[in-house]
N, C-alpha and C positions, 0 to 999 in steps of 0.2 A: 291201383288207380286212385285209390283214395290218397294218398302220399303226392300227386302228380297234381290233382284237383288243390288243396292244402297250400301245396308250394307255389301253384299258381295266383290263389287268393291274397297271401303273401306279398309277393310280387305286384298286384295288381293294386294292393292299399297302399302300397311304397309309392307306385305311379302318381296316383292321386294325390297321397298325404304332398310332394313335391309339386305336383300343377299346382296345390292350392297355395302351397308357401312362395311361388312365383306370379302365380296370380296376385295374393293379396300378402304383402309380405307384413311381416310382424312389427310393428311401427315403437319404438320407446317417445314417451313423453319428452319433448323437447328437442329430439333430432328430428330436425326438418331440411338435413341440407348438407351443405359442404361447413367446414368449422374455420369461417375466418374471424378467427378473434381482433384481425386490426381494429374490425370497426363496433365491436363489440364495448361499448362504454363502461361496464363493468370493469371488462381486464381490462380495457388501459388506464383507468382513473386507477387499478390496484400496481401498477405497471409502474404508474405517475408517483404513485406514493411511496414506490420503492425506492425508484431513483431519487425522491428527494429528500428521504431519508440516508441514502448511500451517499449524497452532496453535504448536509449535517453533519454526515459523523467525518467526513471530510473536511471539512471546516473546524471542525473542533479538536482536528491533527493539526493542520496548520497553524492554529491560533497557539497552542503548545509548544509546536517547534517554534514561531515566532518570540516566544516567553523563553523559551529554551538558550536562541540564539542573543537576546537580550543579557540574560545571567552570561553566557559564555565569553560578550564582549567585555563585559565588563570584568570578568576575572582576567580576561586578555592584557587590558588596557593594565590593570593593578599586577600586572605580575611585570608587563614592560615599566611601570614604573619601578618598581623593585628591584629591575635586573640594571637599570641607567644607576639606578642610589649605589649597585652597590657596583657600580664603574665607576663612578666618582668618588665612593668612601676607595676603593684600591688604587685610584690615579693618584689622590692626595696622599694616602702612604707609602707611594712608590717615589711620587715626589718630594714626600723626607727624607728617604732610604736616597735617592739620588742629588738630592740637593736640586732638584728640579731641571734635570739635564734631558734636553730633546737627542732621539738618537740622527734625527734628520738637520741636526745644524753643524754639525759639523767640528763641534769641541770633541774633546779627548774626555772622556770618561771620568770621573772625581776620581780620586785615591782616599783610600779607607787607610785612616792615620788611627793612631793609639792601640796598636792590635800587636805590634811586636815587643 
């Protein structure tokens, strides 16, 4: 009987220890509520300061690639000069070697004399 009495008291603190914790429930400092941080000025000033640091370091890619693109045109532009210099140093030797003969006018070809 004593083992029945035991298990009953048992049981009967468990009862209790639970009304009480629904009664008065256990409260942490600072949760008062549902967590909407939109309107929370803390997180979105830290929110704010994210993204305008992620727009910085954004900006200081582009400014790079801008500097980037600058050097590139201009190795562009010096290598199109380079590649004209040396169409014209090969037309002017071509046009010694040919005596200057277009093959769109319609002459016959030089002949290469002194060779036999």
């Amino acid at each position: 009987m004593m083992w029945i009495d035991i298990t009953l008291i048992v049981f009967s603190l468990l009862i209790v220890i639970s009304i009480i914790d629904y009664v008065r429930p256990n409260l942490k400092e600072g949760a008062t509520g549902g967590c909407d941080l939109n309107k929370d000025p803390i997180y979105l000033a830290k929110v704010n300061a994210a993204d305008i640091k992620g727009m910085k370091d954004d900006i200081g890619e582009v400014k790079k690639l801008k500097e980037d693109i600058v050097i590139l045109t201009n190795l562009v532009n010096n290598n199109a000069k380079s590649i004209q210099a040396m169409g014209d140093e090969l037309k002017s030797k071509s046009d010694e070697l040919t005596g200057g003969w277009e093959a769109d006018s319609g002459e016959d070809l030089p002949s290469v004399g002194g060779l036999a």
